[in-house]
C-alpha positions in Angstrom: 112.1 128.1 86.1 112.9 131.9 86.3 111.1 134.3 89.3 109.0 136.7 88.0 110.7 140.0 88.4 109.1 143.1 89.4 110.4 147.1 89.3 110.4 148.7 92.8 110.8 152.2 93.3 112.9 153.3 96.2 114.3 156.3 97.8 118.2 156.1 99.5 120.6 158.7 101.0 122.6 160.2 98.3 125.6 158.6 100.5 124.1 155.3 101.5 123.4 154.9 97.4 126.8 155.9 96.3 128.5 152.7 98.8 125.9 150.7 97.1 127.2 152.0 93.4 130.9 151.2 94.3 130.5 147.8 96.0 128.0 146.5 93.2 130.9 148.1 90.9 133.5 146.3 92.7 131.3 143.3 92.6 130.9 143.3 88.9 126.9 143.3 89.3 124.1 145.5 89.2 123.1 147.6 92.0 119.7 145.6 91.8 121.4 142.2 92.4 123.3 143.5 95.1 120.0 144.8 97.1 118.8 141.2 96.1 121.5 139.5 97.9 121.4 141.7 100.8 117.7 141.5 101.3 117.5 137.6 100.9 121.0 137.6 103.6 118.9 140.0 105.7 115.9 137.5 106.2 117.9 134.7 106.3 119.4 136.1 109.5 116.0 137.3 111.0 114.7 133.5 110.3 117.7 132.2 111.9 117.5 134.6 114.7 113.5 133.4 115.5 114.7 129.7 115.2 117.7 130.4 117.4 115.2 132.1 120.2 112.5 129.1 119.8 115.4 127.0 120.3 116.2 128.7 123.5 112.5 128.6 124.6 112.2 124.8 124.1 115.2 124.2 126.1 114.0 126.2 129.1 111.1 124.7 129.2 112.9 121.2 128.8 114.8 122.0 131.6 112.6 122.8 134.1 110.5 119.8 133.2 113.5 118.1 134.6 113.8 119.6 137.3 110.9 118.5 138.4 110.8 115.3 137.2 114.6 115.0 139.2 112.5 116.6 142.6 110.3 113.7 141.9 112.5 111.4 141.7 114.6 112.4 144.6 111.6 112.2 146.7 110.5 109.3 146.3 114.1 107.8 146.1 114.1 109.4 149.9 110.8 108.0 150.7 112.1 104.9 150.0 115.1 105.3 152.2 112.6 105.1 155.4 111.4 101.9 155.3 
């Protein structure tokens, strides 16, 4: 099934839209596909970017539930100790 495809209208630099006319030229594609591809590469790194730092934030908080749990554990392996 084919997306439904709409026009936009958009506004570059004269210089920033002439790269884009000679890399879709060296690409053999349309300057529209091109934008395509680097939009959908664009938000593929932003996703992977907010998974990466919920990552991080799970594993911080992973490890200092461990380090508690290990403070409990040492304690009470040390409270054993006295008897």
């Amino acid at each position: 099934m084919e997306a439904r495809m709409e026009h936009l209208n958009i506004t570059f630099p004269e210089d920033l839209r002439r790269q884009l006319d000679l890399e879709a030229k060296r690409e053999h594609t349309k300057r529209s596909t091109l934008l395509q591809k680097a939009v959908r590469v664009y938000l593929d790194i932003k996703k992977r970017k907010k998974i990466v730092a919920l990552m991080r934030e799970g594993y911080a908080d992973m490890a200092k539930s461990d380090r508690e749990t290990n403070k409990e554990w040492e304690s009470a392996l040390l409270d054993g100790m006295d008897d």
